[in-house]
C-alpha positions as CSV (number, residue, x, y, z in Angstrom):
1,X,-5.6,10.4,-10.1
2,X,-7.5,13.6,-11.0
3,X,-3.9,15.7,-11.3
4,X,-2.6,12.8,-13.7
5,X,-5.8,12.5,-15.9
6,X,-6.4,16.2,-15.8
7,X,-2.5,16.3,-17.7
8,X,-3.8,14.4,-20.5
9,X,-5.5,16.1,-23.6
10,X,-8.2,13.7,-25.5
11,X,-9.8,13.5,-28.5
12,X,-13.4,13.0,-28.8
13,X,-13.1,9.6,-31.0
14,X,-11.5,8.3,-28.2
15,X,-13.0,5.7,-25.8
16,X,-11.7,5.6,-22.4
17,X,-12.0,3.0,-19.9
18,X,-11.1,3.9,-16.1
19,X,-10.2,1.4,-13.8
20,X,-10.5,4.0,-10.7
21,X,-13.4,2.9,-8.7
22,X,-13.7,5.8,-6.3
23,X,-14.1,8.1,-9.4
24,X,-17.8,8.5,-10.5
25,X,-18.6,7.8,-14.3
26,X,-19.8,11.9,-14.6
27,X,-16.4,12.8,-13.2
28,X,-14.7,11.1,-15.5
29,X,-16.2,12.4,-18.2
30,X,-15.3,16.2,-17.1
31,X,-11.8,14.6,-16.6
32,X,-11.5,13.4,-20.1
33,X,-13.8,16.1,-22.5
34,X,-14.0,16.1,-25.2
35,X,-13.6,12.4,-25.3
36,X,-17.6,10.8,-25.3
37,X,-17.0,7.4,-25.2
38,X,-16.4,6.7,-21.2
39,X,-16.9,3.6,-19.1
40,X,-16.3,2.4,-15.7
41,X,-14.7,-1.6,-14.6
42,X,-14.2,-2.7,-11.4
43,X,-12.8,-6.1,-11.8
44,X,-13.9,-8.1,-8.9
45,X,-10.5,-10.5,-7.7
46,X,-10.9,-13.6,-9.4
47,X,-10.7,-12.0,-12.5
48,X,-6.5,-12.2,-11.8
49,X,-7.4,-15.9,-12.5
50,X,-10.4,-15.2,-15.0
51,X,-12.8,-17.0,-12.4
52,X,-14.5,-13.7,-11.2
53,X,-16.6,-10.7,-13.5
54,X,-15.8,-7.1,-14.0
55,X,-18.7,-5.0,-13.3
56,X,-18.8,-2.3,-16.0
57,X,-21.0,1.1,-16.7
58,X,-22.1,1.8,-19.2
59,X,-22.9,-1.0,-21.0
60,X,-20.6,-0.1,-24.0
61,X,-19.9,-3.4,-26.4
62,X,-16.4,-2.1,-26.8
63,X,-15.5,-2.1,-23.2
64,X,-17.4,-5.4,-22.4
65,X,-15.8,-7.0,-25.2
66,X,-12.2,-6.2,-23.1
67,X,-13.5,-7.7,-19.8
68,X,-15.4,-10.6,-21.3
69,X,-11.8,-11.6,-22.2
70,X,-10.9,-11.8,-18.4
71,X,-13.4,-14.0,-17.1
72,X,-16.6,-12.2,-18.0
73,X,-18.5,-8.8,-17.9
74,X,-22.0,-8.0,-15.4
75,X,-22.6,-4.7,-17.3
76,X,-25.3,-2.4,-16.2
77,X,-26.6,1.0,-16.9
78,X,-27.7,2.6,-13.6
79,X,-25.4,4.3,-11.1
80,X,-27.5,3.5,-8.2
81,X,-27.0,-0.2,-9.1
82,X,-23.7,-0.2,-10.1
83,X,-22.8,1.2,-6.8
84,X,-24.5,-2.0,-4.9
85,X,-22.7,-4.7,-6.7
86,X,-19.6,-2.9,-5.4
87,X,-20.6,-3.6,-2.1
């Protein structure tokens, strides 16, 4: 993922959402400088059938706004925490 992101160039008025779990928030901001607006989702699997939550960090009304459309949106702003409700 890091050799196909890394090909990209980005603006910093764009906002970038990554779906990659396994990729921590702060490397995806390196990954996508000068871009400032970055999130984090993990959709949990119910959310193929909008029954579940997407857990999402930052808490940025922009991304939340996508996921609330798939079944909801348990947005938080700690790593540590973040990383639990993965679990």
């Amino acid at each position: 993922a890091e050799e196909v992101i890394g090909a990209l160039k980005f603006r910093p008025e764009q906002q970038v959402l990554s779906l990659i779990a396994t990729c921590p928030l702060q490397r995806i901001r390196e990954l996508v400088a000068p871009a400032e607006q970055c999130a984090v989702g993990v959709p949990l699997p119910a959310v193929a059938i909008r029954q579940g939550a997407t857990l999402l960090m930052p808490s940025l009304p922009w991304a939340q706004a996508i996921f609330e459309l798939m079944g909801g949106c348990v947005a938080v702003d700690d790593e540590a925490v973040f990383k639990r409700m993965q679990c």
